[in-house]
C-alpha positions, -999 to 999 in steps of 0.1 A, spaced: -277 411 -717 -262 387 -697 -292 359 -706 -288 368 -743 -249 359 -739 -259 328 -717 -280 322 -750 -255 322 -775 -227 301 -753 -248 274 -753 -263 276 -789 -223 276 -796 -212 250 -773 -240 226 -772 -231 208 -806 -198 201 -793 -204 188 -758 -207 154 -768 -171 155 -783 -152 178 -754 -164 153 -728 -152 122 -751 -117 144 -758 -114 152 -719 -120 113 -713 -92 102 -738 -69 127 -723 -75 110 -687 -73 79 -696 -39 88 -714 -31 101 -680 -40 71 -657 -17 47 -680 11 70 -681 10 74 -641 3 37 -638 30 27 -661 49 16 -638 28 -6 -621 15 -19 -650 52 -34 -663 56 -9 -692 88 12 -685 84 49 -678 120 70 -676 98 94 -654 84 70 -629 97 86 -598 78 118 -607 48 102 -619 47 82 -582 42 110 -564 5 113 -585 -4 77 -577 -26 90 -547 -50 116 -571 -59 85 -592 -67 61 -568 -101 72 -566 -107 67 -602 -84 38 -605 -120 15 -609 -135 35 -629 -105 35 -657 -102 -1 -653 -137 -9 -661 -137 17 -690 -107 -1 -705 -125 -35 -704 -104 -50 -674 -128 -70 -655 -106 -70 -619 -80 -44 -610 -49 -57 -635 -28 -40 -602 -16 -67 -571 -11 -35 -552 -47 -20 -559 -77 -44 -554 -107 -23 -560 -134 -52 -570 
């Protein structure tokens, strides 16, 4: 039974996992500019709250940079490359 269910899942699922991971990517880049705001010279009203996050992002900090066509980090403080 449980194969059967495995089964259907991904018949279900498998015609939208192109356009989840796509939706979860939007959504994090979304989230690296609104933490990096800041830092970035746009003005964000919650930028002592979104400070404390700086250190979950740093790890993907190149990753988004490159994604958004940056060629070096645009960051004085972060030098990745």
């Amino acid at each position: 039974m449980r194969a059967v269910a495995a089964g259907l899942r991904e018949f279900y699922v498998a015609p939208y996992r192109r356009t989840f991971a796509r939706a979860r990517r939007d959504e994090d880049d979304l989230f690296m500019v609104v933490v990096l705001a800041d830092a970035l010279g746009v003005p964000n009203p919650v930028a002592a709250h979104t400070l404390e996050l700086l250190p979950a992002v740093y790890d993907r900090f190149h990753d988004w940079h490159r994604r958004m066509g940056m060629e070096r980090s645009p960051l004085d403080s972060m030098s990745c490359c």
